[in-house]
Each structure stands twice: as C-alpha cells, then as structure tokens.
SEMIMI-917744 format. One line per field, with one value per residue (C-alpha): residue number from 0; residue in one letter; x, y, z. Coordinates in Angstrom, 3 decimals. Layout:
<pts>
pos: [NUM,...]
code: [A,...]
east: [X,...]
north: [Y,...]
up: [Z,...]
</pts>
This chain:
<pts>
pos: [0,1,2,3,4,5,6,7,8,9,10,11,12,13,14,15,16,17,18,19,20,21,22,23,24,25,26,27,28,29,30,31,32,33,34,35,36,37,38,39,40,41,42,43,44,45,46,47,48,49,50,51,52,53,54,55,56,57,58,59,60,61,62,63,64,65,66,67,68,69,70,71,72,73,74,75,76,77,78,79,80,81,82,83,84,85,86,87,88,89,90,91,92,93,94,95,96,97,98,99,100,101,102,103,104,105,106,107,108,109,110,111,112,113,114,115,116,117,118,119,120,121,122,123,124,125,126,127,128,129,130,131,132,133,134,135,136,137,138,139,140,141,142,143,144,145,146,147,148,149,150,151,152,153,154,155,156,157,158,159,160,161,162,163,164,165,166,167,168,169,170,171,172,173,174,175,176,177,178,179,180,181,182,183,184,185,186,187,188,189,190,191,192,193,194,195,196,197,198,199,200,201,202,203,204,205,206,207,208,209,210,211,212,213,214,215,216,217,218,219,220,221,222,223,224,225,226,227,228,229,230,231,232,233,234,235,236,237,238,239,240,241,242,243,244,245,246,247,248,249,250,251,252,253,254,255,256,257,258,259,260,261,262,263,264,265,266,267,268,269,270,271,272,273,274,275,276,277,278,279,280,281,282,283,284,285,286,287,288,289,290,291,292,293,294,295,296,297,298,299,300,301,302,303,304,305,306,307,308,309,310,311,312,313,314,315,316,317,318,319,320,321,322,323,324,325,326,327,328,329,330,331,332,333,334,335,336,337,338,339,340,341,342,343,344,345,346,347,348,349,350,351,352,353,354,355,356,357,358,359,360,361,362,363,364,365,366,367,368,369,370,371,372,373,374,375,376,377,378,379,380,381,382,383,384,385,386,387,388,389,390,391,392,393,394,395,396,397,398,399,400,401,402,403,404,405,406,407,408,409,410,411,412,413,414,415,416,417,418,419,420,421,422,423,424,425,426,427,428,429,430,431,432,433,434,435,436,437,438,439,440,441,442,443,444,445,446,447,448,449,450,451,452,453,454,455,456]
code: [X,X,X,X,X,X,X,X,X,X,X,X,X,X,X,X,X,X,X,X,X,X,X,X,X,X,X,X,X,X,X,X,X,X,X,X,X,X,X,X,X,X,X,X,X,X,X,X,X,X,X,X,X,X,X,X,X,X,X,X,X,X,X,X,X,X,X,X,X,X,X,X,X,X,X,X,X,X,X,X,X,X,X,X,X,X,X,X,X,X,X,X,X,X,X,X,X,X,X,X,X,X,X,X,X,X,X,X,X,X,X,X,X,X,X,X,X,X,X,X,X,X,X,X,X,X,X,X,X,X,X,X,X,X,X,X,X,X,X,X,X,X,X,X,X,X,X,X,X,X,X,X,X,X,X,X,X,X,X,X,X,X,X,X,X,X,X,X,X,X,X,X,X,X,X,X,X,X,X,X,X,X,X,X,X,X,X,X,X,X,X,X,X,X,X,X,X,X,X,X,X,X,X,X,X,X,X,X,X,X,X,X,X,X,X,X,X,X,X,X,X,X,X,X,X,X,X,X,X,X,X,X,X,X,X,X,X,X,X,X,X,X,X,X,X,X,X,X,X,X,X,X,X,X,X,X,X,X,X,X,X,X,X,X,X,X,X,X,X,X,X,X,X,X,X,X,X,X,X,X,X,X,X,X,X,X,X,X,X,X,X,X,X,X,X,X,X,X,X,X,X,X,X,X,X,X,X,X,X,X,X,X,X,X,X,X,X,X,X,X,X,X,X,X,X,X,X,X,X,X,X,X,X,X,X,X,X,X,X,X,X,X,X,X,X,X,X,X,X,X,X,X,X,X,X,X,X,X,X,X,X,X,X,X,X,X,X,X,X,X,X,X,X,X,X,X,X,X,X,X,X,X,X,X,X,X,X,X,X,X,X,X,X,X,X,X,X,X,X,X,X,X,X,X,X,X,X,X,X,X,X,X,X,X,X,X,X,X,X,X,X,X,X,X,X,X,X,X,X,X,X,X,X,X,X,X,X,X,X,X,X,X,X,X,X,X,X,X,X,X,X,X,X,X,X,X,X]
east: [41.289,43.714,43.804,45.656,45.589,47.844,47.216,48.282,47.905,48.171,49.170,48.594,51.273,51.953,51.810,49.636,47.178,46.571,47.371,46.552,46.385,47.850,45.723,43.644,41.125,37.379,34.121,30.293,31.855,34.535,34.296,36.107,36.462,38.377,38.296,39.066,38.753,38.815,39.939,39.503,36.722,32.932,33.217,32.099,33.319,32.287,35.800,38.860,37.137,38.314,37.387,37.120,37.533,38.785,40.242,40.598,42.607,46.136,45.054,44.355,41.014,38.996,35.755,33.836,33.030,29.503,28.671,26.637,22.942,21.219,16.952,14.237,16.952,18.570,15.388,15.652,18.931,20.473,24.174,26.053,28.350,31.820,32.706,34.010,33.963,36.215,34.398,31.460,32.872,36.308,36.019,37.218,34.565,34.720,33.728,31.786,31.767,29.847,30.797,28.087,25.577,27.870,29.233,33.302,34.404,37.732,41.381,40.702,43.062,41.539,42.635,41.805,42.162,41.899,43.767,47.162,47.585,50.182,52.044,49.337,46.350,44.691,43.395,42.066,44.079,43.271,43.787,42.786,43.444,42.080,41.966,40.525,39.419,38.980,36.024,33.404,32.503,28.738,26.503,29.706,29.437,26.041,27.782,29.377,32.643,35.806,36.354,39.605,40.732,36.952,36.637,36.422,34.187,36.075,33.025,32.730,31.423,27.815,27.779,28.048,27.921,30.029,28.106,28.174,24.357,23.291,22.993,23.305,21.767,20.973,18.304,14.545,13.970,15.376,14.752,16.065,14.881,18.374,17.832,21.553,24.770,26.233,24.936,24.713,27.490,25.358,22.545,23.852,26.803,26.956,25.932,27.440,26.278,24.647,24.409,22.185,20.587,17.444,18.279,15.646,13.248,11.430,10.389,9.303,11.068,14.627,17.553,16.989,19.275,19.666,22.157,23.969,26.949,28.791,29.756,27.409,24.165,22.906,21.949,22.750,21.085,23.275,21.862,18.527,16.542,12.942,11.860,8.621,8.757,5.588,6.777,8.983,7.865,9.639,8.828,10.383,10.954,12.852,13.914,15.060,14.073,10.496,10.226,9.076,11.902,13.591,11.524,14.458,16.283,17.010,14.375,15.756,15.094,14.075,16.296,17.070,19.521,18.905,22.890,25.512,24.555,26.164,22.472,19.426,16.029,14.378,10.980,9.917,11.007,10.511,10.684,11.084,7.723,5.835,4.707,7.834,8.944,6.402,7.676,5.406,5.398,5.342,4.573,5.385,4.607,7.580,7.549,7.663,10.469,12.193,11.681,15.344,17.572,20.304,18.342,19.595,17.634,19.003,17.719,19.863,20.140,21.718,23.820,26.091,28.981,28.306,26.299,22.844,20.412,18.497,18.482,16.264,15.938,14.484,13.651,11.916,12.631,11.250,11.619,10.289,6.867,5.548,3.286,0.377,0.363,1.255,-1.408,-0.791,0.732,1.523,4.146,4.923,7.446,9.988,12.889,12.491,10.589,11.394,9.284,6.140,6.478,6.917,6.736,7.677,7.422,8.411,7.897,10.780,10.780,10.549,10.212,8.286,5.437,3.022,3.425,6.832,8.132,5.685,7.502,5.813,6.175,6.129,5.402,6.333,8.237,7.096,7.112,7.552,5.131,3.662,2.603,2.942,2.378,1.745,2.808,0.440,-2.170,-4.354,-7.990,-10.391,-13.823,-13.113,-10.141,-9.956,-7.129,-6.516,-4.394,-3.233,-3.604,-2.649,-2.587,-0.580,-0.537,-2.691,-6.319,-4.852,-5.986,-5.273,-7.406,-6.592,-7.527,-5.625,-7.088,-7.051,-6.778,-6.920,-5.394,-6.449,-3.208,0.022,-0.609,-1.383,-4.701,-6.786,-9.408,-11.083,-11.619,-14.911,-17.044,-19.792,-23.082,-25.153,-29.028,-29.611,-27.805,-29.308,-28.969,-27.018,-26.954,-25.257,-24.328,-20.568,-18.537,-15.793,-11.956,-10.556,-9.626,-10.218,-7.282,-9.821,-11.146,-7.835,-5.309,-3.362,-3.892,-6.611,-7.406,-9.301,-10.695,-12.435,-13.066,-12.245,-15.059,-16.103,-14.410,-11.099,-10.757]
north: [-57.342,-55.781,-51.971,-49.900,-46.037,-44.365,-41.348,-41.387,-38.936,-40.321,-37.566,-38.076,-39.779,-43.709,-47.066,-48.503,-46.818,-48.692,-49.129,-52.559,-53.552,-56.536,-59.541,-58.425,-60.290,-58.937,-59.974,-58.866,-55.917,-54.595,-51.062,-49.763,-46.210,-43.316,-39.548,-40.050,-36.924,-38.262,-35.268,-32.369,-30.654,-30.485,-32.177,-35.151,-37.584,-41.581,-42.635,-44.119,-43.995,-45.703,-48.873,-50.506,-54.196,-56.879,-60.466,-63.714,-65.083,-63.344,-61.044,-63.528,-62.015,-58.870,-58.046,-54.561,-54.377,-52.700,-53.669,-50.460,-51.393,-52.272,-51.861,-52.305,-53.317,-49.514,-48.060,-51.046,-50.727,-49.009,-48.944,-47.018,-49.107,-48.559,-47.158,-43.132,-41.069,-38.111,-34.799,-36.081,-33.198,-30.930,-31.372,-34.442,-37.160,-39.424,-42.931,-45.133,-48.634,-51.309,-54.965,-56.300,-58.211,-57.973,-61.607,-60.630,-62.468,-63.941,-63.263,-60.628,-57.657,-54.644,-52.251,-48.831,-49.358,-46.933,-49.188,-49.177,-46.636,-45.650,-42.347,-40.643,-41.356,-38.902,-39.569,-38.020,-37.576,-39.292,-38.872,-40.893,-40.127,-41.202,-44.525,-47.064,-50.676,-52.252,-52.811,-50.407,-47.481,-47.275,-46.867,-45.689,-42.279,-41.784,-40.751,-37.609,-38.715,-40.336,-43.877,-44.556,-47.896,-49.015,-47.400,-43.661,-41.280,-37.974,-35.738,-33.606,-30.006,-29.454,-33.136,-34.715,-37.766,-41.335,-42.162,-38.539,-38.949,-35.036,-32.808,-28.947,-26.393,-27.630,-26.237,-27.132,-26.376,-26.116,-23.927,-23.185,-21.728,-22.245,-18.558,-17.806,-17.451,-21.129,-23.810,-22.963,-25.107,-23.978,-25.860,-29.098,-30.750,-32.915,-31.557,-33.600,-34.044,-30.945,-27.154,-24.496,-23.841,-22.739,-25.623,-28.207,-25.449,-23.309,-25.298,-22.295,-19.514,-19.007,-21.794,-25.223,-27.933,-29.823,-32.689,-32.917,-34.936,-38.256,-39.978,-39.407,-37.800,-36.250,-33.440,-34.151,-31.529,-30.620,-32.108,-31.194,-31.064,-32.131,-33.214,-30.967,-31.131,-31.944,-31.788,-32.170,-30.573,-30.053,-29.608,-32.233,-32.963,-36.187,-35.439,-32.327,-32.807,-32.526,-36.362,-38.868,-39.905,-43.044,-45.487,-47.287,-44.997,-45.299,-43.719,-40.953,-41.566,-39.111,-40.699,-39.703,-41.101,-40.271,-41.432,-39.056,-40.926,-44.505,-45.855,-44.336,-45.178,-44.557,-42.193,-42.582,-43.228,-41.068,-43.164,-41.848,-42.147,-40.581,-37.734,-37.174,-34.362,-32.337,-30.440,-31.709,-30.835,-33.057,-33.027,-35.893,-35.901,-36.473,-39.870,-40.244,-42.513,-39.550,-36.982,-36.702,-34.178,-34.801,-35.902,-35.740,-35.772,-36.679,-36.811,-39.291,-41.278,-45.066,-46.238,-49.003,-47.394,-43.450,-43.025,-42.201,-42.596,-39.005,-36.080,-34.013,-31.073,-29.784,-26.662,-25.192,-27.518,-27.089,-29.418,-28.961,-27.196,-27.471,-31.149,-28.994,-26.446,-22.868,-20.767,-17.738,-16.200,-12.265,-10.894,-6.956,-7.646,-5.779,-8.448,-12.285,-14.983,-18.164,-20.339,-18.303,-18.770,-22.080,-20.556,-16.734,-17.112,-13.976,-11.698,-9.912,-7.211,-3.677,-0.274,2.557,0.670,2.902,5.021,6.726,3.912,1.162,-2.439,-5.182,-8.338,-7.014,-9.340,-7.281,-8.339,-10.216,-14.211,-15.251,-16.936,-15.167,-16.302,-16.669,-20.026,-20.299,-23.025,-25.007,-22.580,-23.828,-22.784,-22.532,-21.472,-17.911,-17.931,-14.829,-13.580,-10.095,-8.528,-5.494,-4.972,-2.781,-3.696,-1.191,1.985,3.813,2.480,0.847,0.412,-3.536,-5.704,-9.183,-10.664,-12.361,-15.757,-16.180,-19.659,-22.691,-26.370,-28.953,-31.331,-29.744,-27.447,-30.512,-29.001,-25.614,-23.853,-20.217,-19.527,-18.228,-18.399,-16.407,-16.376,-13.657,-12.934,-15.153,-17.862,-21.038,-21.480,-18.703,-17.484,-13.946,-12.467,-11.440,-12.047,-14.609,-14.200,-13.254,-9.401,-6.977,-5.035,-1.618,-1.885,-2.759,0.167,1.413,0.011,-1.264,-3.866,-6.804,-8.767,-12.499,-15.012,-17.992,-20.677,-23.963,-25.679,-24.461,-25.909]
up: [50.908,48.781,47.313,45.196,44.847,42.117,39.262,35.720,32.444,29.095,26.225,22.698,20.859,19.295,21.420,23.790,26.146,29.399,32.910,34.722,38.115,39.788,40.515,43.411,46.021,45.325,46.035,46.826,48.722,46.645,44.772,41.902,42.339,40.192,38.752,35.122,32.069,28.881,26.490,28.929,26.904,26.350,22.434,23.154,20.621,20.019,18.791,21.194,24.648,27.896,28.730,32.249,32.280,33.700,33.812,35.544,33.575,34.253,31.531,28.545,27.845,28.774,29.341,30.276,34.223,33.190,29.322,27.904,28.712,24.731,23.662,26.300,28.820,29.439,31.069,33.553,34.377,36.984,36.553,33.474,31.176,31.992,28.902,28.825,26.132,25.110,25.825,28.452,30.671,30.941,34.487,36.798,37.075,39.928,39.020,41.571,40.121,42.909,42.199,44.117,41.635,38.813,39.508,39.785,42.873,43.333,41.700,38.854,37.485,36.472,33.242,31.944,28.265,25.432,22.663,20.425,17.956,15.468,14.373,12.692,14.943,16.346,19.873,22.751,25.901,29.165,32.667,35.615,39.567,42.740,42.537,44.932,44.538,47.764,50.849,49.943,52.488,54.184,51.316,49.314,50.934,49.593,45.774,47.599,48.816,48.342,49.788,51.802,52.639,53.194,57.003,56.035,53.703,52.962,52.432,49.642,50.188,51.964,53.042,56.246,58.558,58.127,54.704,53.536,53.736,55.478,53.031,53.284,51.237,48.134,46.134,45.995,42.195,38.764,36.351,33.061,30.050,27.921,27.143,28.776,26.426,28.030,29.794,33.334,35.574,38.857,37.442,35.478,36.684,33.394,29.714,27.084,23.441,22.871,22.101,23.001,19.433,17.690,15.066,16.148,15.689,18.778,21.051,23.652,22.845,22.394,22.343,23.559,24.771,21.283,21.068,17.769,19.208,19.617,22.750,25.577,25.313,28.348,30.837,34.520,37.198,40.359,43.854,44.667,47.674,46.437,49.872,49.108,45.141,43.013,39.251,36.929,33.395,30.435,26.410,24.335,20.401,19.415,15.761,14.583,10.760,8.783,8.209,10.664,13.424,13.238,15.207,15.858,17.631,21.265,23.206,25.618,29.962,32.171,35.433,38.798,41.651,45.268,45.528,43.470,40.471,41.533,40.126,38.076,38.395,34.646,35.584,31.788,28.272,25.204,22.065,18.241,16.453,13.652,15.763,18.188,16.216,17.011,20.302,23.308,27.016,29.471,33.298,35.761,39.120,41.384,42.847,46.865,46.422,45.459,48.088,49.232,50.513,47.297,44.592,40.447,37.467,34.062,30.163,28.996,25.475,26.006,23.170,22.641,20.797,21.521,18.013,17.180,14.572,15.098,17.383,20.226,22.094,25.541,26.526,30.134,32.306,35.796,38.622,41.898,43.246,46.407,46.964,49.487,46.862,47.576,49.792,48.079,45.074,45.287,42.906,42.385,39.932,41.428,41.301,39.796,41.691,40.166,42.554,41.588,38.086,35.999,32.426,31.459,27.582,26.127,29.680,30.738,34.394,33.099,34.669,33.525,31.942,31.275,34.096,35.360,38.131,37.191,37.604,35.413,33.847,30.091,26.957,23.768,20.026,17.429,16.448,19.782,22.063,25.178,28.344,31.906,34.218,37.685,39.832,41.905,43.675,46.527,45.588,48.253,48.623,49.267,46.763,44.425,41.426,41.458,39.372,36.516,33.268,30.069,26.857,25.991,26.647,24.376,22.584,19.480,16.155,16.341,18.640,20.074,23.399,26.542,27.619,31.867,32.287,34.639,34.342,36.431,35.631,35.611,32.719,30.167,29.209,29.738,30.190,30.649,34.268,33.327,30.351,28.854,31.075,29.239,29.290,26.708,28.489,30.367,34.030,34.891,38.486,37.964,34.462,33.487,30.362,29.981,31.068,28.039,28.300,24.783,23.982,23.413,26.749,28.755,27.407,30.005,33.503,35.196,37.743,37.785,40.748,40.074,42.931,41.438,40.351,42.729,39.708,39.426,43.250]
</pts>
C-alpha cells in the first residue's frame, strides 16, 4: 500500500489553491490523516473553506471524501463532512479520515482544494502538515496519536499502549459557567461560532456561550474520564430573538466520541420550535456506553454550507457526577469544591460574613438569580441536612423567604423538603413548619438541623 507524508502553507494571494496526490492504492483499510488550520484564528467564517476529495478518474471529476451530513440524517451519522472552514480553531487540528464504509477502494488521488481566485479576492490562508494516507494503525491510535506507516502510534501526551488506548489523568467533570473573560482552552479543545455574550438574553446568570457565527458551530470538551459520571445538564435557548425560531433550522446534537473525535454518537437533538426560545435546562443521564477513560462531549449545529437560519446559547454546563451517588456532602466554604456543587447562581466565597473570619457561600446584588444545587446525595434512613444561615446580618425592614428543596430527577422539577404540618392539619405525626426560612427570624447566623423525609430517599 502506498503513502505519502509532506507539509504545505498556502498565503493569500491570486491563482489556484490545491495540492493533489498521486494515484494511490486504497481500500477498506486505508486512512487519510492530516493537521490542517484554515485561517489561524477563532472567526470562523462560511466562505472559501478546504475541501477534501477525491478522484478515480485521473482527476476528471471530484467529489468530497465525507459529504456534510443534511436533515434527519446528521444526528445518525457518525463521521464529519470533510469540509474545513476558516476560523474553526487557531490551533493545528489533526484530521482522522477512516475509508472503511465510505466505498473508495482501488486507484484514487486525493486533493485539498480551496478554489481559484483572482487579484482582489480576499481569502483565508491555509496550512496543512502531517500527512498520512496509507494502512491504518490499531483502532487509529484511539483519536490520540499520529499514524506512521500503518505499524506505529506516536502517542500524544497522557496516552499510552500500541493503540494509544490508556489514558492518564484526565478529568472526571466539567464545569463551566461562561462567567470567565475567554473561553477556557483547559476545558474545550474546540469553540467555534460563538461568543461569550449576554445577547441571547440570561440564561443563568452572566454570559453564555451564544453562537453568532459562520462556518462551524460548535463546543468540543477536552478528554474526560466519566468512568463514574451520572449527568450531563445544561440550560439551552435556540433563538436569540422575541419571535418564534425558525422551525426549519437545523436542530443542534448533544454528541460524544469515546475515540478523539474520529466518530460521534448523537445523545439528543434540540430542534427550533415555537417555544425553543425560551431558555430550558436539560439533564441526561450518561449512557453506559459511555463510561470511558477519554470520553468528549460536543453541542454541535450540522450545516451544509457553514450558514444558519437562527441562533442559540448554553450556559452551566456540567458533566459528570458520581452514578452510586455521593455518601456525604460537607462543605466549610473555605476554598471551591466544584464536585459538590452543580449550580452556584449568584454565590460567590466570602470572608467576614457576619462575623470577623466567617467563610461562606454569599448570594448578594440585584437582578440576578440565586441559588445553590447539590449533586447527587445518597439519602438514607438516618440521613439528615445540617447547615447555617443569615439572612443578613441585621433584622431588616424587607422580608422574603429561602425555599430548601429536593428533586427527585436531576433537578428537572422540585419540591419543599418539608411542608406545613400544623395543629389544624390532617394526619400529622409530629408538628413543624415547612422548609422555607423567614428573613426576620434568620438574621445573622443560626443553624438548622432536619433529618431528611422517607420521601426524599
């Protein structure tokens, strides 16, 4: 089997943009494998991209190696259309391109193509590196190595064995509230299309992920290890303006590959209705067929030709959780603990809360949502929540109440851990009020101490 390995950059300027290779033996087995940057930025843009084709006919006639997936089709396919758009990332992308079940078998050539332009057209520049089409590598080193001459897997960093398959050290959760002054690079290794912005409205609080862009719409996470993980939640809004969404927009997929992102398996889809503007949480529970060592998890839009009739937004994304459930939960607010805490809307750590050296999880300004989520508790029968609380630090003039809550699924619906059982109530065992807590009775600090109901188990 033949292979070829060479590196090219393409600057802006008048003529032809392409590099083709000779005519080459492939088959079932072959890969196509690159790094490519189209414009070396984060503005992703739907005009000149790069096209991947090929031809068996001496090069008479062209067609895409992976057409872009169109309609109902894109949340059952697997394998992105080898089409690359300027601005999908300023970093190097490596490109992992199985032939197997695409029917290419035989003689074929292979191009990169971006087009012929003249003098005055402005187009992005390209570069492409790294490349391989040959044998394919054990399970193509797992989406977290380089290929060489189909016998050996260069590893990339963290990841072992001959198919790259041990992983080392990744993760076991995401979490991100887009409240940060950039996307975080520790967190997504792909964000392309859109902004952190308050323009599709507040979702939670603060910015949210909103795509405004052309090209590629999408938010890749780094490599997980969601071996344990129970969830993945998120709040949602597809269409940013007052008026109903176009319903024929492409819906966006909540994906995830258990191989670097060589194929996607489509979790759910999240069509444009008359409602979907309306920001909505959403909880999943992680499949089993996901519990890997190096997982991703993407929100991605499909399109044809890198446009779109209408926008969206996330915001608080969480993924991960513990499938027994944690024992315990015990938090003295000292420093952050993400695990313990899905949602901090409007909570920030302070010191000196009402008492010189007090830390605490303070909820103060205006206009903003406030509230605090656990993650997954394990409620036995001798189960109790203990905790402290001032509402503020003097008895105020203003009174308003705080609502202790339990959810049965994920956080999609709530309820009062405990409800009014008074003398004039029916069939009450012991008396005591409900769980929401007065602001003139809890000024300043105090401590509560409820064993949690048979029902909240």
């Amino acid at each position: 089997m033949n292979h070829l390995m060479v590196a090219i950059v393409y600057k802006r300027g008048p003529g032809e943009k392409s590099i083709t290779t000779n005519d080459l033996e492939v088959g079932e087995k072959t890969v196509v494998q690159f790094d490519i940057n189209v414009g070396c930025s984060i503005h992703s843009y739907h005009k000149h991209p790069v096209y991947l084709q090929y031809s068996k006919d001496g090069g008479l006639s062209w067609l895409l190696v992976v057409p872009p997936c169109e309609g109902d089709a894109c949340a059952h396919s697997s394998t992105d259309g080898t089409v690359f758009y300027s601005g999908t990332s300023k970093k190097w992308r490596r490109v992992i391109v199985p032939l197997a079940g695409l029917k290419i078998c035989g003689t074929a050539r292979f191009r990169w193509y971006q087009g012929y332009f003249g003098e005055r057209e402005f187009t992005p520049e390209w570069s492409l590196d790294n490349v391989y089409i040959g044998n394919s590598c054990r399970d193509h080193c797992s989406g977290h190595g380089t290929c060489v001459a189909g016998v050996l897997c260069q590893c990339d960093d963290t990841y072992d064995g001959s198919g790259c398959e041990t992983a080392k050290g990744n993760p076991k959760y995401l979490k991100d509230d887009f409240n940060d002054a950039a996307i975080s690079d520790r967190k997504w290794v792909l964000h392309s299309g859109g902004e952190l912005t308050k323009k599709c409205g507040q979702l939670v609080t603060g910015n949210a992920f909103h795509t405004t862009s052309s090209g590629v719409r999408g938010l890749v996470s780094r490599d997980l290890d969601l071996t344990q993980a129970s969830v993945v939640q998120f709040t949602i809004k597809r269409g940013c303006s007052p008026v109903t969404s176009d319903p024929t927009t492409q819906p966006v997929l909540l994906q995830y590959s258990t191989n670097g992102g060589i194929s996607w398996t489509t979790m759910e889809a999240f069509s444009f209705n008359g409602t979907s503007n309306m920001a909505e949480y959403v909880a999943l529970p992680w499949p089993e067929e996901a519990r890997e060592k190096a997982v991703r998890v993407r929100w991605w839009q499909p399109s044809s030709d890198g446009t779109y009739r209408d926008e969206w937004a996330l915001d608080d994304i969480f993924i991960g959780g513990n499938i027994m459930g944690e024992v315990a939960l015990q938090d003295d607010f000292v420093a952050v603990k993400d695990t313990h805490w899905l949602t901090l809307a409007g909570g920030q750590l302070q010191t000196g809360v009402c008492h010189p050296g007090k830390y605490a999880l303070q909820f103060s300004g205006e206009g903003t949502p406030r509230f605090a989520v656990t993650s997954d508790i394990v409620v036995r029968e001798n189960t109790f929540v203990q905790f402290e609380l001032a509402m503020g630090c003097n008895k105020m003039d203003k009174c308003y109440g705080i609502r202790l809550e339990y959810s049965l699924d994920m956080g999609k619906t709530w309820s009062l851990v405990a409800s009014h059982c008074l003398p004039s109530s029916v069939d009450c065992v012991s008396f005591h009020t409900d769980t929401t807590f007065p602001s003139d009775v809890f000024f300043n600090w105090k401590r509560v101490i409820l064993p949690l109901p048979y029902y909240t188990r």
